[in-house]
FIPABA-82898 format. One record per residue (C-alpha): residue number from 1; residue in one letter; x, y, z. Coordinates in pm, whole numbers, plus 50000, padded with zeros to 5 digits. Layout:
<rs>
<r nr="NUM" rest="A" X="X" Y="Y" Z="Z"/>
...
</rs>
This chain:
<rs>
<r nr="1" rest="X" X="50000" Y="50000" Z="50000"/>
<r nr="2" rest="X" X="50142" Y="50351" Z="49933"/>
<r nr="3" rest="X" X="50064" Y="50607" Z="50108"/>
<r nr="4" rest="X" X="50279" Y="50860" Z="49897"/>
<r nr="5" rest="X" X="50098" Y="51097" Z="49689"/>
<r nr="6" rest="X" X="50182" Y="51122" Z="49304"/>
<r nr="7" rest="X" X="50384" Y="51389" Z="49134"/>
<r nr="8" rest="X" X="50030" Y="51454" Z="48935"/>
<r nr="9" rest="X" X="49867" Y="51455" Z="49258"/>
<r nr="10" rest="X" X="50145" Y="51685" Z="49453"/>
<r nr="11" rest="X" X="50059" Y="51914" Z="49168"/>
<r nr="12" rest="X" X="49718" Y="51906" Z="49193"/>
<r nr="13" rest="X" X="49699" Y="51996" Z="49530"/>
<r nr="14" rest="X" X="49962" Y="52249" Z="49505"/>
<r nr="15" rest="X" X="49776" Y="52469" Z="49248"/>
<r nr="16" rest="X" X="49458" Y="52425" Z="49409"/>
<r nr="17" rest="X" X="49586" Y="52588" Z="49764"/>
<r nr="18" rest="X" X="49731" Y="52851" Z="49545"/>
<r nr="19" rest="X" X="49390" Y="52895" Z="49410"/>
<r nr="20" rest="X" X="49258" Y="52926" Z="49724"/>
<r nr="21" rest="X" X="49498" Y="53149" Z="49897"/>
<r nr="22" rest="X" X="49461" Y="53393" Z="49622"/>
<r nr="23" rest="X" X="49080" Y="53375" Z="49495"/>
<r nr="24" rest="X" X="48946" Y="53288" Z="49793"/>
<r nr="25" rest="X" X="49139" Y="53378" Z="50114"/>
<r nr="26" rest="X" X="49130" Y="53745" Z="50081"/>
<r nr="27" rest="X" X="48677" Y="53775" Z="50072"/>
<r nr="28" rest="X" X="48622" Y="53452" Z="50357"/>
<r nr="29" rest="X" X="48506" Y="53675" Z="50628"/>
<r nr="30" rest="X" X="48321" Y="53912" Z="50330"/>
<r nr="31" rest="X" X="48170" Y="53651" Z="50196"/>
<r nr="32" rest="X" X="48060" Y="53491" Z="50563"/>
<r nr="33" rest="X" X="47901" Y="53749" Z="50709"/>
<r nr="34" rest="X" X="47738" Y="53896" Z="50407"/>
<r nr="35" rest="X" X="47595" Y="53513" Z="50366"/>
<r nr="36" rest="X" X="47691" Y="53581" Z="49974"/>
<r nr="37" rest="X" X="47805" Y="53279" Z="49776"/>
<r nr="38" rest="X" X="48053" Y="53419" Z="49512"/>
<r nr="39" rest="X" X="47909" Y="53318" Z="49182"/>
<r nr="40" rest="X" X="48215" Y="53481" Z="48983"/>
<r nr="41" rest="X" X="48436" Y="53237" Z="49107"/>
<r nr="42" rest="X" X="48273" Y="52950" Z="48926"/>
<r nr="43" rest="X" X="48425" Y="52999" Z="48617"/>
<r nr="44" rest="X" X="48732" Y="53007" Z="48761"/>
<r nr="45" rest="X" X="48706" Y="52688" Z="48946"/>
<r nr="46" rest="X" X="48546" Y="52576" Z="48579"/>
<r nr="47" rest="X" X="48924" Y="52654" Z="48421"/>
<r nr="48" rest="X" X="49083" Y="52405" Z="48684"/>
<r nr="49" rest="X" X="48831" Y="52121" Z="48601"/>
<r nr="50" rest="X" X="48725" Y="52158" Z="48997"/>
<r nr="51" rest="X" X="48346" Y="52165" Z="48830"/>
<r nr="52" rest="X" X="48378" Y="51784" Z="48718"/>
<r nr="53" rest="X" X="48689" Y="51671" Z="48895"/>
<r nr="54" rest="X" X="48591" Y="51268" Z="48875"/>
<r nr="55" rest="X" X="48418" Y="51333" Z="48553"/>
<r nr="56" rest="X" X="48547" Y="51189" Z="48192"/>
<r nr="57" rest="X" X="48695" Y="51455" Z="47998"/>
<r nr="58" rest="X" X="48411" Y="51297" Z="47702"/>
<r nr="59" rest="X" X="48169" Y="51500" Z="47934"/>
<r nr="60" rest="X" X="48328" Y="51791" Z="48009"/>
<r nr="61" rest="X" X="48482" Y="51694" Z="48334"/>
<r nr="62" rest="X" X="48889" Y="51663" Z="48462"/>
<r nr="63" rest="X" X="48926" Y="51289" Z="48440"/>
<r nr="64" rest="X" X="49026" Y="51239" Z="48807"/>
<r nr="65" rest="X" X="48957" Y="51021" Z="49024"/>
<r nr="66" rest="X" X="48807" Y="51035" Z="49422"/>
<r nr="67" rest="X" X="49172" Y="51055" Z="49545"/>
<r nr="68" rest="X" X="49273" Y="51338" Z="49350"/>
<r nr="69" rest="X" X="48850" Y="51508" Z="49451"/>
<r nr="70" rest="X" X="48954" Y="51445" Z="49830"/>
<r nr="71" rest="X" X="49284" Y="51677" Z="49738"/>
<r nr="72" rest="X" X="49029" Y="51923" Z="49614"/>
<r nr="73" rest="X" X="48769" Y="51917" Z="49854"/>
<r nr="74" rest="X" X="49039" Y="51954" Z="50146"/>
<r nr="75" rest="X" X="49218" Y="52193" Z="50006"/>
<r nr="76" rest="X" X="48974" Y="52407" Z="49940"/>
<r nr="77" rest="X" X="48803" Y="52348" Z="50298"/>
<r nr="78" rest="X" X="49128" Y="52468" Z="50442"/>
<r nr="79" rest="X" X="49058" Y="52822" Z="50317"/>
<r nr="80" rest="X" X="48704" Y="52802" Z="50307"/>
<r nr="81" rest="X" X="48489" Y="52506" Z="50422"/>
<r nr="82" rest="X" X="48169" Y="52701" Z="50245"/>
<r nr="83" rest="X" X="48333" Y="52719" Z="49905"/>
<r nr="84" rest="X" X="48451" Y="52334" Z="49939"/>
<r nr="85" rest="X" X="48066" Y="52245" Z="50028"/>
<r nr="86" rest="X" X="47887" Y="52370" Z="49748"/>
<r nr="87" rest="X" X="48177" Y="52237" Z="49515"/>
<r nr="88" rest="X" X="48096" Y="51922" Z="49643"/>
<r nr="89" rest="X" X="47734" Y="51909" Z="49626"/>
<r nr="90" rest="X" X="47781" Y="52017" Z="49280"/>
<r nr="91" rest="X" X="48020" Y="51712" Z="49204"/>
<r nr="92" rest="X" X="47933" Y="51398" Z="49413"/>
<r nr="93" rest="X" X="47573" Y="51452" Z="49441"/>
<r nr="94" rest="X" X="47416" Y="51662" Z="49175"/>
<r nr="95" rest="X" X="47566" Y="51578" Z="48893"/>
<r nr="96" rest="X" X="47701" Y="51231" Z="48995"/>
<r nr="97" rest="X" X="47343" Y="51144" Z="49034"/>
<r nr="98" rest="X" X="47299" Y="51198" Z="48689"/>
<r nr="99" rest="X" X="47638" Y="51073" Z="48542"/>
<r nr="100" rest="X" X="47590" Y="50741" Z="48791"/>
<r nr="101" rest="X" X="47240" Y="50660" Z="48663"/>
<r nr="102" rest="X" X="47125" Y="50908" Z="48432"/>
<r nr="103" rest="X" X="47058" Y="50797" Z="48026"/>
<r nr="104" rest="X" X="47345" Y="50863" Z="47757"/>
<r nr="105" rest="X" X="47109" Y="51157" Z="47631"/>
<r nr="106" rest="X" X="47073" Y="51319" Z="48015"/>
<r nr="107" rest="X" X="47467" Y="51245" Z="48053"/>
<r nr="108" rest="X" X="47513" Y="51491" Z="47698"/>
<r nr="109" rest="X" X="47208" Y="51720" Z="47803"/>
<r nr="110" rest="X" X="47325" Y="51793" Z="48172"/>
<r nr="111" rest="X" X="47606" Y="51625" Z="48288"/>
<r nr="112" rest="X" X="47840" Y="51809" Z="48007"/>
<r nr="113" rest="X" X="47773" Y="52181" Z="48098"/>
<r nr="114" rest="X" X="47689" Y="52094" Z="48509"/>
<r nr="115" rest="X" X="48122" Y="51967" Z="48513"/>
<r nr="116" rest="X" X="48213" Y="52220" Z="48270"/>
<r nr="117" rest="X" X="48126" Y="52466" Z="48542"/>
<r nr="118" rest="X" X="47879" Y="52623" Z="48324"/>
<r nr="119" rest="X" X="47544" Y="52525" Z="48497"/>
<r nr="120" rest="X" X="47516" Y="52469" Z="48889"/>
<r nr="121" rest="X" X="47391" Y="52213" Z="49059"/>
<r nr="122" rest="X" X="47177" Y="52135" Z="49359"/>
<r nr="123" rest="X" X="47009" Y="51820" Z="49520"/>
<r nr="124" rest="X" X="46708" Y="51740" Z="49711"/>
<r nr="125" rest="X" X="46654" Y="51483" Z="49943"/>
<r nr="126" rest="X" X="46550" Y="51596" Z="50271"/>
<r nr="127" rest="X" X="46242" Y="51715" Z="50377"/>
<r nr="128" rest="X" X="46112" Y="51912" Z="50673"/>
<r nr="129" rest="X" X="45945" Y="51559" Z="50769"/>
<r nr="130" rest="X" X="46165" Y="51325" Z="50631"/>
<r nr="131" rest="X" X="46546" Y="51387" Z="50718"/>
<r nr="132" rest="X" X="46724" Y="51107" Z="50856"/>
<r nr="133" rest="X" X="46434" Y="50889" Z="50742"/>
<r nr="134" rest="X" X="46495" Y="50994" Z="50426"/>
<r nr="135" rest="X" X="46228" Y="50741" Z="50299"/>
<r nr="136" rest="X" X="45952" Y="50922" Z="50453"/>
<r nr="137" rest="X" X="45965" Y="51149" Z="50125"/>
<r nr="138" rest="X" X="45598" Y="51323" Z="50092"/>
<r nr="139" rest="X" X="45643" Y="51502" Z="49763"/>
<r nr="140" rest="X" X="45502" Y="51369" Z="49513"/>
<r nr="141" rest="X" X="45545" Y="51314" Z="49077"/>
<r nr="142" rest="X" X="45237" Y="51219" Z="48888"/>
<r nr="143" rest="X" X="45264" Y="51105" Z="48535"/>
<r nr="144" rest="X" X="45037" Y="51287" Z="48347"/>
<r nr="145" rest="X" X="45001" Y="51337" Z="47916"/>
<r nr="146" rest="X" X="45362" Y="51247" Z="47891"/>
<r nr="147" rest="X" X="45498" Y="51438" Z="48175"/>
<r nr="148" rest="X" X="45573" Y="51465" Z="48519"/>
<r nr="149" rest="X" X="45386" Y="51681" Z="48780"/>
<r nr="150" rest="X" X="45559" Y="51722" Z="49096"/>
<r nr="151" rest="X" X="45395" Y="51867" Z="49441"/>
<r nr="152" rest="X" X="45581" Y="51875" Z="49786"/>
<r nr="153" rest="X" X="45884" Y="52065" Z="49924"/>
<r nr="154" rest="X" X="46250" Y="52013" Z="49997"/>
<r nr="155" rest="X" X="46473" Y="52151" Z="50264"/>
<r nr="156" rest="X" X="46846" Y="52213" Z="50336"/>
<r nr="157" rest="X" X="46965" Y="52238" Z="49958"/>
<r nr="158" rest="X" X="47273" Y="52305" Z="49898"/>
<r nr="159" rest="X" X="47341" Y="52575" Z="49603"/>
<r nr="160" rest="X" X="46953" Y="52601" Z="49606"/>
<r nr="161" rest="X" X="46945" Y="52946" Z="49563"/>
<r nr="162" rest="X" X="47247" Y="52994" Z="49265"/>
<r nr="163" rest="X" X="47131" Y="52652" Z="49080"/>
<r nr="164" rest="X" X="47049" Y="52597" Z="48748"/>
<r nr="165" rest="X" X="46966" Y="52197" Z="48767"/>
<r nr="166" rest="X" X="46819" Y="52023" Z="49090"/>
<r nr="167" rest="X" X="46794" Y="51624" Z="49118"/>
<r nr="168" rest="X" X="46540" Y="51548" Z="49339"/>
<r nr="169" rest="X" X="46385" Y="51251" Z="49504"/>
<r nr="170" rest="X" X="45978" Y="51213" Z="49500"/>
<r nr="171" rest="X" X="45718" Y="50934" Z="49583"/>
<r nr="172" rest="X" X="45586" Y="50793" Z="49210"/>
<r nr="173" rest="X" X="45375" Y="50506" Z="49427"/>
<r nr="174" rest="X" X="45331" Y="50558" Z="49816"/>
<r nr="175" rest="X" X="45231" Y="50171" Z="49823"/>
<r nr="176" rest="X" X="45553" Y="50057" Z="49799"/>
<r nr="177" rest="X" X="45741" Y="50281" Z="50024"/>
<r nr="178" rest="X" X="46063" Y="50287" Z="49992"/>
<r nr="179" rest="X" X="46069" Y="50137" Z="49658"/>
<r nr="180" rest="X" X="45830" Y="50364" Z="49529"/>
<r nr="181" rest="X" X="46062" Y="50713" Z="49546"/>
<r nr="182" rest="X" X="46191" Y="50840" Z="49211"/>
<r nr="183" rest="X" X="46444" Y="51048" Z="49079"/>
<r nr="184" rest="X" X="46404" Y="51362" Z="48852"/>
<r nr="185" rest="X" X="46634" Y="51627" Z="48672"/>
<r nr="186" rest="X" X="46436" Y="51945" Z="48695"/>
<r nr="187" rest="X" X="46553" Y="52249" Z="48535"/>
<r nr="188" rest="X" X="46516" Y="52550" Z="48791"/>
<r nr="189" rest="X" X="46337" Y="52785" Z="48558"/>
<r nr="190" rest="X" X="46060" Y="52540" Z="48482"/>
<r nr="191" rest="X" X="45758" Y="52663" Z="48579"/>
<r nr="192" rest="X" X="45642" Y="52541" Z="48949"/>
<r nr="193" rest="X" X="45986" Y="52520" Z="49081"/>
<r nr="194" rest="X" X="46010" Y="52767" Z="49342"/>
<r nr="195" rest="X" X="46290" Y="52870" Z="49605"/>
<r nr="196" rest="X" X="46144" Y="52895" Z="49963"/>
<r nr="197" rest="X" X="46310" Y="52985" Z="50279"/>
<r nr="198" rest="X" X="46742" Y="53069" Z="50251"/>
<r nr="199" rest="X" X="46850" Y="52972" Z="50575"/>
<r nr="200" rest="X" X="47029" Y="53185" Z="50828"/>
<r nr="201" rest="X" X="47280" Y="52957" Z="50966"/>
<r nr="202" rest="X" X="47547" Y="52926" Z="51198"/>
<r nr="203" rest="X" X="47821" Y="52824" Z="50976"/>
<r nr="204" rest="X" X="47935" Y="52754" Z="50585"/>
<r nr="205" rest="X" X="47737" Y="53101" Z="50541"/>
<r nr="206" rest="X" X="47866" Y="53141" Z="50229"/>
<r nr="207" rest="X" X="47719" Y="52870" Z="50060"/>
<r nr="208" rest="X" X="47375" Y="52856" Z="50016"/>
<r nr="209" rest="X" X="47113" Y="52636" Z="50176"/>
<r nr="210" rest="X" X="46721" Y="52675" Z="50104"/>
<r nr="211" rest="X" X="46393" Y="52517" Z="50061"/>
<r nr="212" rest="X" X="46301" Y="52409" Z="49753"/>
<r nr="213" rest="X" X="45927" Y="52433" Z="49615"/>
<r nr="214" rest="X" X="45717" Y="52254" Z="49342"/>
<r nr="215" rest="X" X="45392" Y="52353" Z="49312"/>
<r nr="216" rest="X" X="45255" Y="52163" Z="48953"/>
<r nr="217" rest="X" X="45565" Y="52137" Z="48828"/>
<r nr="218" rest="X" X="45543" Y="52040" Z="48495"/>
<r nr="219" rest="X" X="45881" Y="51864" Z="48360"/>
<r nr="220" rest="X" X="45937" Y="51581" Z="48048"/>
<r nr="221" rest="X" X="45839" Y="51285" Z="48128"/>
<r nr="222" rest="X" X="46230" Y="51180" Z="48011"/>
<r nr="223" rest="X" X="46343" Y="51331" Z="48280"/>
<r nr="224" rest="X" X="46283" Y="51078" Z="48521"/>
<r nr="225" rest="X" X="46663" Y="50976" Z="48654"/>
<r nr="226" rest="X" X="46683" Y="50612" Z="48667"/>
<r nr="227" rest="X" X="46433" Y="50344" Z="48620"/>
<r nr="228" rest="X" X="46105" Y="50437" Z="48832"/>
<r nr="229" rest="X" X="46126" Y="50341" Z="49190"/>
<r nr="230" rest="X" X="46476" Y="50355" Z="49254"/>
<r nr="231" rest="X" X="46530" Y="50655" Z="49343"/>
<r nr="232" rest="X" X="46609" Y="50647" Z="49713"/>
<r nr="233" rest="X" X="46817" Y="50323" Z="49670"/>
<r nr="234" rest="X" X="47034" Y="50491" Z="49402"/>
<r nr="235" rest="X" X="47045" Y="50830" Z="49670"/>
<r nr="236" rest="X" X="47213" Y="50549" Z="49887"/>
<r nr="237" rest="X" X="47500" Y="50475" Z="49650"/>
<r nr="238" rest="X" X="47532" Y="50877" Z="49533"/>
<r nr="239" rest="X" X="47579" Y="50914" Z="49920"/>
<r nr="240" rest="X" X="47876" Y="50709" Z="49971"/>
<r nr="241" rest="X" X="48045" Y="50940" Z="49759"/>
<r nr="242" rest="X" X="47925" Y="51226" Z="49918"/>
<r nr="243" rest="X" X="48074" Y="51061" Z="50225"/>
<r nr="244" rest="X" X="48429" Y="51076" Z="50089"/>
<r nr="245" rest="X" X="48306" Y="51447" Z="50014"/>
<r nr="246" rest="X" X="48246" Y="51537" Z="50339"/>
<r nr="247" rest="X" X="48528" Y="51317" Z="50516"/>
<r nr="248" rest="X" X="48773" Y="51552" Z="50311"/>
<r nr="249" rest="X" X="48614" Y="51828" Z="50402"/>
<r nr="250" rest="X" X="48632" Y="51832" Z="50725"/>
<r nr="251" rest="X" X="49029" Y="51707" Z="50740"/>
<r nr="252" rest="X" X="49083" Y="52018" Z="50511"/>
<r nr="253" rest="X" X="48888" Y="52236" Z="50790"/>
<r nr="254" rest="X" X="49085" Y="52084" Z="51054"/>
<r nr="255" rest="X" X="49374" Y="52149" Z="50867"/>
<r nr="256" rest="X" X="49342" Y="52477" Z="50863"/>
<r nr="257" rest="X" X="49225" Y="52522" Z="51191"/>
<r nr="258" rest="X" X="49525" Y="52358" Z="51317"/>
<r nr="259" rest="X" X="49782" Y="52576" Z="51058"/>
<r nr="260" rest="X" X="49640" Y="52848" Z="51196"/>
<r nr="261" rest="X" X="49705" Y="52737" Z="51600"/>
<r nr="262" rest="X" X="50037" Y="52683" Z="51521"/>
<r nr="263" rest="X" X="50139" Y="52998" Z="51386"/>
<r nr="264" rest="X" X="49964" Y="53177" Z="51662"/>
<r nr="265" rest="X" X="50151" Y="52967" Z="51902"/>
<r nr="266" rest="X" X="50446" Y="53069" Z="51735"/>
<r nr="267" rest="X" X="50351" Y="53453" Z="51760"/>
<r nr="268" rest="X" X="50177" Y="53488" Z="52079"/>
<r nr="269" rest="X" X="50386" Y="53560" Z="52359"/>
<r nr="270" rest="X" X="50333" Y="53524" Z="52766"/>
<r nr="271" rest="X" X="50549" Y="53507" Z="53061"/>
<r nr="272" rest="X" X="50807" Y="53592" Z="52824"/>
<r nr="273" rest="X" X="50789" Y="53340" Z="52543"/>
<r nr="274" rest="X" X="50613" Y="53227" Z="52310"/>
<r nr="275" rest="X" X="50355" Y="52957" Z="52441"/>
<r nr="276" rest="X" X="50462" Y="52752" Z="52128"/>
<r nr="277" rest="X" X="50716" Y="52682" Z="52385"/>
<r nr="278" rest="X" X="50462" Y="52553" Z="52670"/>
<r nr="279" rest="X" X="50422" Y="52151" Z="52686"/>
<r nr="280" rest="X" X="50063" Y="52243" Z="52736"/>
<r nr="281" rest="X" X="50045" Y="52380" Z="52366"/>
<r nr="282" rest="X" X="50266" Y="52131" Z="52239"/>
<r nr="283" rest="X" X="50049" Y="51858" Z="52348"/>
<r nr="284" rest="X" X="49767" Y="52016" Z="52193"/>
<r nr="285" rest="X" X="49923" Y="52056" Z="51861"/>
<r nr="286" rest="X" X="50003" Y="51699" Z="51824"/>
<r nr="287" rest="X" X="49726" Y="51558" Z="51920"/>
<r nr="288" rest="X" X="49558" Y="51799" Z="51673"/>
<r nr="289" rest="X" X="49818" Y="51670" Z="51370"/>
<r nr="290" rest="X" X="49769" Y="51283" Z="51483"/>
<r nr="291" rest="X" X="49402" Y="51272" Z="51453"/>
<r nr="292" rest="X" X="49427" Y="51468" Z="51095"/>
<r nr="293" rest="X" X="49673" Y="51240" Z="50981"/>
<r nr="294" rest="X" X="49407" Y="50958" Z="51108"/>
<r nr="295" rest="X" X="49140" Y="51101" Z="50932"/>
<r nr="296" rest="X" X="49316" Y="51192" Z="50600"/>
<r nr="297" rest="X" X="49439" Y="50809" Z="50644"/>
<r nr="298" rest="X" X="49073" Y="50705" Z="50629"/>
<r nr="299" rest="X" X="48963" Y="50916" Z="50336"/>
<r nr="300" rest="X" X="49171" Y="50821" Z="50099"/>
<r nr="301" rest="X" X="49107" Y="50473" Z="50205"/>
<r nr="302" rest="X" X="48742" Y="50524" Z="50102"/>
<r nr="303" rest="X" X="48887" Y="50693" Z="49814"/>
<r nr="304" rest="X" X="49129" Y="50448" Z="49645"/>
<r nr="305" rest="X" X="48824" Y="50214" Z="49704"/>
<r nr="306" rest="X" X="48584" Y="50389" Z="49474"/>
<r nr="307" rest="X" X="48815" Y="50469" Z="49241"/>
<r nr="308" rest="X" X="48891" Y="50079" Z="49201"/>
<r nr="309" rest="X" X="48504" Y="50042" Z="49163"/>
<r nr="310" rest="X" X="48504" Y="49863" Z="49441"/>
<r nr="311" rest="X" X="48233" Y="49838" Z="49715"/>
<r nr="312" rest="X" X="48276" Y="50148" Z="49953"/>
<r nr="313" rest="X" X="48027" Y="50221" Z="50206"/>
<r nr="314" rest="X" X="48158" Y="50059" Z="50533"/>
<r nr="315" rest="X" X="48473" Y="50261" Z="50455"/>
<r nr="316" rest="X" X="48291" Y="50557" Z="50342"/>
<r nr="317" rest="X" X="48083" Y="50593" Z="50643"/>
<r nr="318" rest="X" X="48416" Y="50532" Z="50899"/>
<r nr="319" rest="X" X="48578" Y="50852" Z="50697"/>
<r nr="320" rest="X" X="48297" Y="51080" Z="50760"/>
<r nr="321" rest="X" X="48246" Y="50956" Z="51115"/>
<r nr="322" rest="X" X="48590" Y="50976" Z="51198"/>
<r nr="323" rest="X" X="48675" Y="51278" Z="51024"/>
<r nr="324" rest="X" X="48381" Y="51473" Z="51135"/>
<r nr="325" rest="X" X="48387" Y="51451" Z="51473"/>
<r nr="326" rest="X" X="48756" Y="51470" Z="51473"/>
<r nr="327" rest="X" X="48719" Y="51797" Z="51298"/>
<r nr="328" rest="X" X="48512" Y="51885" Z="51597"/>
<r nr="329" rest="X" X="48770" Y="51814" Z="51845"/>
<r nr="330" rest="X" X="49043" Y="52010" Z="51657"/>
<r nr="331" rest="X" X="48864" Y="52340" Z="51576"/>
<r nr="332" rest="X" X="48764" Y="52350" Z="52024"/>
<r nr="333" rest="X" X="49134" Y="52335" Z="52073"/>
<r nr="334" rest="X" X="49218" Y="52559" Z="51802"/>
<r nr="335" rest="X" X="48986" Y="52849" Z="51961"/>
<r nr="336" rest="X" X="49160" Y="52725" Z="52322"/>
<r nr="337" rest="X" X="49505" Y="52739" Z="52158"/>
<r nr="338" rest="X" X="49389" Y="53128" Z="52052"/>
<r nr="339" rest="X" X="49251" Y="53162" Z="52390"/>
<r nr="340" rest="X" X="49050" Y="53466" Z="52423"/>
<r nr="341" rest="X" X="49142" Y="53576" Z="52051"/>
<r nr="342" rest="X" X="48967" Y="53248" Z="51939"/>
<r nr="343" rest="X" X="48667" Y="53346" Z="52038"/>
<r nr="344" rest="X" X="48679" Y="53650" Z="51824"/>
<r nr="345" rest="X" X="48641" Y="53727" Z="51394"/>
<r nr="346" rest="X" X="48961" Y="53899" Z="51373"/>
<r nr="347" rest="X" X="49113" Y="53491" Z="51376"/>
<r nr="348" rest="X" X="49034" Y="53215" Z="51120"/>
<r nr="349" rest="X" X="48973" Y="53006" Z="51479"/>
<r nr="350" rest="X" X="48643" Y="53120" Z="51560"/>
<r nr="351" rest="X" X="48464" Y="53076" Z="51139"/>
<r nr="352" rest="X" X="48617" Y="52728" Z="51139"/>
<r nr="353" rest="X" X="48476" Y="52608" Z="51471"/>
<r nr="354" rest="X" X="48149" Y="52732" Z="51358"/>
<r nr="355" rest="X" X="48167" Y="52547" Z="51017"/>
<r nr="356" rest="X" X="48296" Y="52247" Z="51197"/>
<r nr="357" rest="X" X="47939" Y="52116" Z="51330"/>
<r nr="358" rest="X" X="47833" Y="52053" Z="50954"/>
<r nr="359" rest="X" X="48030" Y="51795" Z="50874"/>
<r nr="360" rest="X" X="47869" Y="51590" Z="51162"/>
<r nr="361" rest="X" X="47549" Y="51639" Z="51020"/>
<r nr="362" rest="X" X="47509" Y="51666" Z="50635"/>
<r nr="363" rest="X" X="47529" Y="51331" Z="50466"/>
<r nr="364" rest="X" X="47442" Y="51162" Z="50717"/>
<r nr="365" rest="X" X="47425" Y="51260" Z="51083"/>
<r nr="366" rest="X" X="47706" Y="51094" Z="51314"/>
<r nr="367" rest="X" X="47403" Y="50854" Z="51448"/>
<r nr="368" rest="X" X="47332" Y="50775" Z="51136"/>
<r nr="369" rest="X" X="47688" Y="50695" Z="51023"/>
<r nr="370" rest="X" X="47693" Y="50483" Z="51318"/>
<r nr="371" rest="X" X="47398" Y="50320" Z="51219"/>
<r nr="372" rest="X" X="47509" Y="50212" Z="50898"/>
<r nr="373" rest="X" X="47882" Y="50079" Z="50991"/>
<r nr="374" rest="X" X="47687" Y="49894" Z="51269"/>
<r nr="375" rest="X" X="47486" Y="49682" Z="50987"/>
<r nr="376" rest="X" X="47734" Y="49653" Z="50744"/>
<r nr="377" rest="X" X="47963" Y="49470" Z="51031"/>
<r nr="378" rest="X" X="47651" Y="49233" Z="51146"/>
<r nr="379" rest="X" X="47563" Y="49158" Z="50825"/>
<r nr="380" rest="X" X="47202" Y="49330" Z="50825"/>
<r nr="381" rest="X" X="47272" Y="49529" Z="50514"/>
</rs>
């Protein structure tokens, strides 16, 4: 097994936290407080295949694979965890809902322009009464003179607000329960499709989250994604790559949560030195690198599994766990390490603890994650 990354990879993950630093680095607190996702810098993600990272170049995207999207995702996420989330609900679940299970003709039609970065893409699963029990979907697509009619709302989108194609689950037969959800591409201009509430939120407040709205909304009825009925069970496999998704972005926030402890250690002076010098910071600081090195360990893991094709959710799920709540633990002692100053906006310490809590939640709550690596070891799958 090697763990060393390649001289493609090295380079990949070079440019992209020059990207970052430069593009990015200088408008995080702008773009946080002023809840303002930065449409402008799509393009420019767009030029560095970032749009479609694990994506055939045949449809428009970089040609990578998950190892080289964790690179992405992190680094990114260790500027700005906001940026890195709607990046990645653009890639792993938007339009890798479509390029996983969509037809050749929805591949050409969507998945070409959504990983050429020149549509944006949001998904819709959750529902104000069906979250974790995703399967409890209430909205609802009707077939009717060749089309689809779809009734119900969504919650917690991602890119809701800035997107230009939504996939989104809906019940086609309530009988059969799970088994009965569906898939759909809607275009957000079609008439019915409405954007709700944007949320206020605690963290990531730079990339977009709101409810979602059909009221008769009329789309073709070739734009059901996947065969009718399995929608939710295909959501399942679109989530394991989400997973990785979220795994890497919260190393990359913990990453630079921890970058950022250390060269305030360094700075920060009392009694006369610098507490970089106290064994009470020092102790902090590795504990901080060993569990990002343990997480990062686990993501690519999950990573070098899907890229082999191979079956990835057991894996998947013990990145995001892991990594999440790791996260967690490393952005509370980077605000400690800060001490009073970490509790304030003038230091990177106090946005990253409040984007931390997200990663414990989206895809998949930490119960939830729990809940799944539990089955998969006893074999109730």
């Amino acid at each position: 097994m090697d763990f060393e990354l390649s001289d493609e990879q090295k380079q990949l993950q070079k440019s992209v936290r020059g990207f970052a630093e430069a593009e990015i680095r200088p408008h995080v607190m702008e773009w946080d407080e002023a809840s303002h996702f930065p449409m402008g810098l799509i393009p420019k993600l767009a030029e560095m295949g970032l749009m479609g990272v694990i994506f055939p170049e045949e449809y428009g995207g970089a040609g990578m694979g998950h190892v080289e999207y964790a690179i992405v995702i992190e680094e990114l996420a260790r500027v700005d965890p906001s940026i890195a989330l709607s990046v990645a609900a653009h890639n792993s679940l938007c339009t890798h809902h479509i390029f996983q299970f969509g037809t050749e003709e929805q591949k050409r039609k969507y998945v070409v322009p959504l990983a050429q970065g020149k549509k944006l893409g949001c998904w819709s699963l959750t529902e104000p009464e069906a979250g974790s029990d995703a399967g409890g979907t209430r909205t609802t697509a009707v077939k009717d003179e060749g089309a689809w009619v779809l009734n119900g709302s969504k919650t917690f989108t991602t890119n809701g607000h800035n997107a230009d194609i939504c996939v989104a689950m809906a019940m086609t037969d309530k009988a059969k329960g799970h088994h009965g959800i569906s898939a759909f591409i809607i275009e957000t201009n079609a008439a019915g499709f409405k954007l709700g509430k944007k949320e206020n939120k605690l963290g990531m407040r730079a990339s977009t989250t709101s409810e979602v709205i059909f009221t008769d909304c009329r789309i073709p009825e070739e734009n059901l994604l996947g065969a009718e009925g399995d929608g939710f069970l295909n959501s399942l496999a679109i989530l394991d790559g989400g997973r990785i998704s979220i795994a890497a972005l919260a190393v990359g926030l913990a990453q630079g949560a921890f970058e950022a402890s250390v060269k305030y250690a360094k700075q920060r002076k009392q009694f006369g030195k610098p507490i970089a010098e106290y064994q009470a910071i020092q102790w902090k600081l590795a504990d901080m690198e060993s569990e990002i090195q343990a997480g990062r360990a686990l993501t690519f893991q999950a990573a070098c599994l899907a890229d082999r094709g191979a079956k990835h959710t057991l894996e998947s799920c013990t990145a995001k766990l892991f990594a999440g709540e790791m996260a967690c633990r490393v952005t509370s002692e980077a605000v400690q390490v800060h001490g009073g100053y970490g509790f304030v906006k003038d230091y990177p310490a106090e946005k990253f603890y409040r984007d931390v809590k997200l990663t414990t939640i989206g895809e998949g709550t930490s119960e939830i994650q729990r809940l799944i690596i539990a089955r998969q070891l006893l074999g109730k799958v």
